[in-house]
N, C-alpha and C positions, 0 to 999 in steps of 0.2 A: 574716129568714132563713127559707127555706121549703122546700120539696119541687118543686114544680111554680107553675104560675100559677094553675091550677082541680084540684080532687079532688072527684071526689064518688062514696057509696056509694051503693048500692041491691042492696039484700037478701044483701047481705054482697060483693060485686064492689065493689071498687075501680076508679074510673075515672079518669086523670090526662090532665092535656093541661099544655103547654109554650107561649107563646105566644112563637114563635122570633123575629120582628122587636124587641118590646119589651121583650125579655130582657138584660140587662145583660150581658155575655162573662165578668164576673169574679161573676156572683152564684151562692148558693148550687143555686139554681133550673134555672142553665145547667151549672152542675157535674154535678146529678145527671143530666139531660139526657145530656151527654157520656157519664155514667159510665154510661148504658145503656146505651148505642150502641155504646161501645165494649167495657166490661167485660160486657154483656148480665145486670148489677145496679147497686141504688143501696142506698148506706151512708145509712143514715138517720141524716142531721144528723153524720156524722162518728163516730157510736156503737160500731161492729162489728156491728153488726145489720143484717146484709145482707137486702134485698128483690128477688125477678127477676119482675118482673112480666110481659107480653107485651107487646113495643114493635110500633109499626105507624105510620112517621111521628112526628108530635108528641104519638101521645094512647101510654097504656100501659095497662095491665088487669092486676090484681091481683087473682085469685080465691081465695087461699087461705083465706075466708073464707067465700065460695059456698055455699049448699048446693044448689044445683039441676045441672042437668049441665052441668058444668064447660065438656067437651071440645066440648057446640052453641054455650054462649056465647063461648068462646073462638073459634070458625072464625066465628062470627058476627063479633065481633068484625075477624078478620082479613078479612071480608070486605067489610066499610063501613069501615074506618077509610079514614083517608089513607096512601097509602105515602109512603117517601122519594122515589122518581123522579114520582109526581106534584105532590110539594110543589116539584119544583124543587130 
């Protein structure tokens, strides 16, 4: 039971990616997937402890951790990630 397929930090940014073909529809992994996309958060592990990270396609970004400027890596972020209408 997990979060995503891949997370990794770096210098306190959260990075997640979703790996949508080999995703199972009922796992916990595709859940939180969903529950971003749709709720624009994820319950971590069913806890109450809600996370909104920035969604952009399959990957998300969690800075609340960050300490550098937030607002360049975020649009950076939005700017290389993959969108939804290019993933198809």
């Amino acid at each position: 039971m997990g979060l995503c397929s891949l997370a990794v930090s770096e210098s306190g940014a959260e990075f997640y990616w979703w790996d949508l073909d080999a995703l199972d529809k009922d796992s916990a992994e595709y859940a939180a997937y969903e529950s971003l996309k749709t709720e624009g958060s994820i319950d971590l592990f069913n806890s109450g402890s809600l996370i909104s990270p920035a969604s952009n396609g399959p990957f998300a970004l969690l800075t609340t951790g960050y300490t550098g400027d937030v607002d360049a890596l975020t649009d950076a972020f939005m700017a290389f990630g993959q969108s939804e209408t290019e993933a198809g």
